[in-house]
Every structure is written in structure tokens, then in C-alpha cells.
C-alpha positions in Angstrom: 2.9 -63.1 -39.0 0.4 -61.6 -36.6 -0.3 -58.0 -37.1 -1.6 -56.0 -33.7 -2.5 -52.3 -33.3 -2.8 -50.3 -30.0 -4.2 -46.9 -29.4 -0.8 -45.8 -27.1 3.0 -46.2 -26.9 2.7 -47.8 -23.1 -0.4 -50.3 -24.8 2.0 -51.1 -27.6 4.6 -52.5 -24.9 2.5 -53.6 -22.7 1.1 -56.3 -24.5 4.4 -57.0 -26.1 5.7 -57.7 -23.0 2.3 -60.4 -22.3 3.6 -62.2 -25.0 7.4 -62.2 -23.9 6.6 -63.1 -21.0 4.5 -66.1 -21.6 6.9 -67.4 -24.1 9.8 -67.4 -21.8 7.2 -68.7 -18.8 6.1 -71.5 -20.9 9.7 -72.3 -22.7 11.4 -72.5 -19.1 8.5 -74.8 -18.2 8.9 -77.3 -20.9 12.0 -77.1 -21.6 14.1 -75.7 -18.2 15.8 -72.5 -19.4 15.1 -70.2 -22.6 17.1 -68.8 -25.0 16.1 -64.7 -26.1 17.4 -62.1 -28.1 16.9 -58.8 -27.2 16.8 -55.0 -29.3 17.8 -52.0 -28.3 16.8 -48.2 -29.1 14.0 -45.6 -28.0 11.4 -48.0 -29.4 12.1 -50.5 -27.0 11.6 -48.3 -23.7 8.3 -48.9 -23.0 8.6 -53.0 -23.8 11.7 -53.5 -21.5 10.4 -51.8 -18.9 6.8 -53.8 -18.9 8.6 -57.1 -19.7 11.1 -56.8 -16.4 8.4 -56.3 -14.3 6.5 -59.5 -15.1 6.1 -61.7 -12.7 6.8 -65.6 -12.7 9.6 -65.3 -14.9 12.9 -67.6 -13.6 15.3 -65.1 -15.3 18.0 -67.1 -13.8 17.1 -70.2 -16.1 17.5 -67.7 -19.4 20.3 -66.7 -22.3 20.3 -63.3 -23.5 22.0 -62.4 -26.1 23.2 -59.0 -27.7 21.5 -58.0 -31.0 24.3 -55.5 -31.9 26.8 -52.9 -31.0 29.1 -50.0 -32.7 32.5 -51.4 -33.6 35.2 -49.4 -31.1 32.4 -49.0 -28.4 33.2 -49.8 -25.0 30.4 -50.9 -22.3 30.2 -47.6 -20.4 29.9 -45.2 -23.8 26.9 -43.4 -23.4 25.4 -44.9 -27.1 26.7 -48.4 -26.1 23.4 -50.8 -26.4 25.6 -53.3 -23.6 24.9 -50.1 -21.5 21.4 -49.9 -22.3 20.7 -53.5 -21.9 22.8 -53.8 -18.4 20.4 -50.5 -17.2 17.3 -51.5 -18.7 17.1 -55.1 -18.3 20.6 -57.3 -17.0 20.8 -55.2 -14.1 16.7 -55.1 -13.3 16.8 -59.3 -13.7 19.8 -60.5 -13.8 19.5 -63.3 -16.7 21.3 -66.6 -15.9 24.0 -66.1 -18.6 24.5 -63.2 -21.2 26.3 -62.9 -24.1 27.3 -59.5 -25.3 29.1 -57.8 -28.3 32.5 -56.8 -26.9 32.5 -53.5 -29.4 35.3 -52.8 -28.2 37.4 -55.8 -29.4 40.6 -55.1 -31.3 39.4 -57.4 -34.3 35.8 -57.6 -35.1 36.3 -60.3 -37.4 37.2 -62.4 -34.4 34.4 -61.3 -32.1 32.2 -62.4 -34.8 33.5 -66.0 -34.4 33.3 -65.7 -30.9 29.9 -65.6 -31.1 29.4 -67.3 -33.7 30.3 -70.4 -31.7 28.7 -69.5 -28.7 25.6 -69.0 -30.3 25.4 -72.6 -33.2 25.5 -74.4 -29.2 22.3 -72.8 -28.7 18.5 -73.0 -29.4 16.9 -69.1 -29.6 13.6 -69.4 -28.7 12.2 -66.1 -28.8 13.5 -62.8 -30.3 12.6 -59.3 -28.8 13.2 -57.1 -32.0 11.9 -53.5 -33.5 12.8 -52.2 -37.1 14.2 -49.0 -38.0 13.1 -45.9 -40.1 14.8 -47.3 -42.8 13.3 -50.5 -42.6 16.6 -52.5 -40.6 16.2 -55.4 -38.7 18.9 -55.5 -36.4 21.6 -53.1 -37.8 20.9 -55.2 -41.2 20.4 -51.5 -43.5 18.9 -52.2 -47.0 19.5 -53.8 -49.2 20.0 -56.2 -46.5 21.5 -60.1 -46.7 18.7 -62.3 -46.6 21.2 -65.2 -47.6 24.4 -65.8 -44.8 24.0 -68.3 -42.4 26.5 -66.7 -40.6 24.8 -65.6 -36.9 27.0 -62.3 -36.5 28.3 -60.1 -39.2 30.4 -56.9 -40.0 27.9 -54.1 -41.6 28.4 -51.0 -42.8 25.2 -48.6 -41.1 23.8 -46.5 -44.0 22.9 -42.8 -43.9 19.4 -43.0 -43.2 20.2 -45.4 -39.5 23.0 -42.9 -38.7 20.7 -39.9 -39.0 17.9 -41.8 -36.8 20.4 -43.0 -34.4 21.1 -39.0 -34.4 17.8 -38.1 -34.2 17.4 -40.0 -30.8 19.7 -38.1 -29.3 22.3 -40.6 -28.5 24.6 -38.6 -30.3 25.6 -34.7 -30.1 26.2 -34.7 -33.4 25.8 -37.0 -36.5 29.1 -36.9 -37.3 29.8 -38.6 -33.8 27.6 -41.8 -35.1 30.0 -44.7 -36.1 29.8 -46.1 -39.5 30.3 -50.0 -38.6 29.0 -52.5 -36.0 28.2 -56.1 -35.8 24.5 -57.2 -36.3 23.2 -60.3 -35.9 22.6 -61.6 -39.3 18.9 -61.9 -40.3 18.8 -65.6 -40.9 19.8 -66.0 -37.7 16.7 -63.7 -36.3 14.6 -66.0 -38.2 15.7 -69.0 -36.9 14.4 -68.1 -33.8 11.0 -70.1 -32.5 9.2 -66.7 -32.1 10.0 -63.3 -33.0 7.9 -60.3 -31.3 8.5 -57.0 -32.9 7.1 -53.7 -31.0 7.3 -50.7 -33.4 5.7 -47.4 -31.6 6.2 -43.7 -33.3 5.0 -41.7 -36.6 8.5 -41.9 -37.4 8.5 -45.6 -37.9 5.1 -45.4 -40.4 6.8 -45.5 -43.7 8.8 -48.1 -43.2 5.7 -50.2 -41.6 4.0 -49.7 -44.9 6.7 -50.8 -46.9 7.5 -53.9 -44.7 4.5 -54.8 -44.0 2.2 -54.3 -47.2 5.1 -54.1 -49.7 7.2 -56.5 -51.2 9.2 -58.8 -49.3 12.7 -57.4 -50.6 16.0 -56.9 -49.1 15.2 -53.3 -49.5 12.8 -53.7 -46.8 14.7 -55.9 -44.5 12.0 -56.3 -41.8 9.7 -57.6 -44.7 11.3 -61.3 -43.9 9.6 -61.0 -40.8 6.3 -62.0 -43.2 7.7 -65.5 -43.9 8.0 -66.1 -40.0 5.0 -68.7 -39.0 5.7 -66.9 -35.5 6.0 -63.5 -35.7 4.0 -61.3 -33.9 4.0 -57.5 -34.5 2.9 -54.8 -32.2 2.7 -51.4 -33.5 0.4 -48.3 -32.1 -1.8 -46.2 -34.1 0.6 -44.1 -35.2 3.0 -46.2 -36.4 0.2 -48.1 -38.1 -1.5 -44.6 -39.6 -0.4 -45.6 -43.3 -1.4 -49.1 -43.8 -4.6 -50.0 -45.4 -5.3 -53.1 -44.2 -7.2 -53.7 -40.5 
């Protein structure tokens, strides 16, 4: 794991997005198309917004798939992340083929399968991801499962994600946040080829610290990120502000 530190939010993203887009330029090069999972949440702003304006990506050679979504969401909710990621980025690029939660579905357990097949067809090959104040990876809330092979799973979102999804302002109130969505697992964020992780904001400082410097621990669910020979972590200065190393 690679470990990067920029003095701005807009820096932070920017260079995320350098990577991003090199990896997909490169994988569509060798390989003809490129496979990419991609976050959600205020974090991600400044990232999606550099990455879609890259040049010399084919975006029509690319797979995206959906990260996660609230269970009983539909697409045009104002907190729905398929809304988020069809403003921000399916809309602006128009990816050859996507893959989104359907939140909405009247049996979760069976959307999981869904894309649970869709997904074992395929080879990820880069994963656009941030981490939350609580330490999550995906919607995967501490003490996360480091163990299930399953790609998509049923979680429960812990008081400490509800009150930052809150504290966002996607919600009026936190009592409007839902308690359950479906996350991508993390073993299936880590079997991706790359990972690149762009964590700007104070907010996010503690749980950098404890990721990043503390044990690697279910507790700390973006910790695994640590055992990933390609995982490359942009953070600005203050979202780095507590660690003691470089």
C-alpha cells in the first residue's frame, strides 16, 4: 500500500483521478475493456469530477459496477448512490455496461445473487473506493467480515455511518437514514487488481490513524486495505493531520 498526501481537497482528487485514469487507459490497452468499481459519498466529489474529464479514456470499453445502495431505495431518491453515480459519472461518460444495486428490489437476498453472478463472470481491475468516519470500506461497519467470499452481502449500517451519512446532509433528519443496504463484501474489494482510495476531510483523520497505523482488525475495516500489493491511498493534509509517519 502506497500512502500519498496533498496540501488540498481538489489536489487529493486530482491525482486520484491520474491514477484512475491510467489504469483504465492501460487495462483497455492490454486487455480491450476494463472492469471498475466505483464509491459514492461527499468524499468522492472532487475525484469523479477530475476522473470524467480525463481524456483518452474509451469509456465505452468499461464495466462499472455499484459499490452499494440502501435497501427500499429507488433510483430517483435523493440519497440513492444509483442517482449519484448516473449524475456524477454514467451520465457524464456513459460506461459500456453497468451494473447497479436495484435497492429497490422486493427481496434483497435475491438481488444479492443477482449480482453475485454477474459479477464471479468478471475480472475487476481497479476499485475507486473511500472509507468512512467509522473506518467502513464500502458499507462494511466494524467489526467488519474479512472472511465471506460472497461478492454482495446484506449489512446492518451501525450508528456511527448513519450519523455521518446524516451529517452530509443527505438526510433531513437521522431518523430518515435506513438501517440496511447491500455492500459489496470486502474480499471482493480486494480481489480487485488495484484499489485507489481518496480520503479528503478532518472528519475522516481518526479513522485514517487507526486504519492506517493501527492494527489490521475488523474493527478497522479499511485496515485490509494494508495487505493489498496495489493499493494506493490519497488523503489531503487534513485528513492525514494525526498520523505520525511521512
Amino acid at each position: 500500500m502506497k500512502i500519498e498526501v496533498f496540501k488540498t481537497k481538489a489536489a487529493c482528487g486530482g491525482a486520484a483521478a491520474d491514477r484512475g485514469a491510467d489504469i483504465l487507459k492501460q487495462t483497455i490497452a492490454a486487455k480491450g475493456r476494463a472492469g471498475f468499481i466505483v464509491a459514492t459519498g461527499a468524499s468522492q466529489f472532487d475525484f469523479l469530477k477530475a476522473l470524467t474529464q480525463k481524456k483518452g479514456i474509451n469509456w465505452g470499453l468499461t464495466t462499472m459496477y455499484h459499490l452499494d445502495e440502501y435497501i427500499g431505495f429507488t433510483a430517483d431518491h435523493p440519497a440513492s448512490f444509483r442517482r449519484y453515480l448516473k449524475e456524477r459519472l454514467v451520465d457524464v461518460v456513459q460506461p459500456g455496461m453497468v451494473h447497479f444495486i436495484r435497492g429497490e428490489a422486493s427481496d434483497a437476498a435475491a438481488e444479492c445473487r443477482r449480482l453475485n453472478h454477474i459479477i464471479s463472470q468478471d475480472k475487476i481491475d481497479v476499485a475507486f473506493v473511500g472509507i468512512g468516519e467509522n473506518g467502513h470500506l464500502a458499507f462494511n461497519d466494524p467489526p467488519a467480515d474479512f472472511d465471506t467470499e460472497v461478492p454482495y452481502i446484506i449489512v446492518k449500517l451501525d450508528e456511527a455511518c448513519r450519523q455521518q451519512q446524516f451529517g452530509e446532509a443527505w438526510f433531513a433528519s437521522l431518523d430518515e437514514v435506513p438501517t440496511t443496504a447491500i455492500s459489496m463484501s470486502v474480499q471482493q474489494i480486494m480481489k480487485s487488481e488495484a484499489v485507489i482510495c481518496t480520503v479528503p476531510d478532518e472528519r475522516k483523520a481518526r479513522a485514517v490513524k487507526q486504519c492506517f497505523e493501527g492494527e489490521i482488525s475488523p474493527m478497522h475495516p479499511a485496515s485490509i486495505l494494508r495487505k493489498h500489493p496495489r493499493a494506493y491511498v490519497y488523503l489531503d493534509e487534513p485528513a492525514a493531520s494525526l498520523l505520525s509517519q511521512g
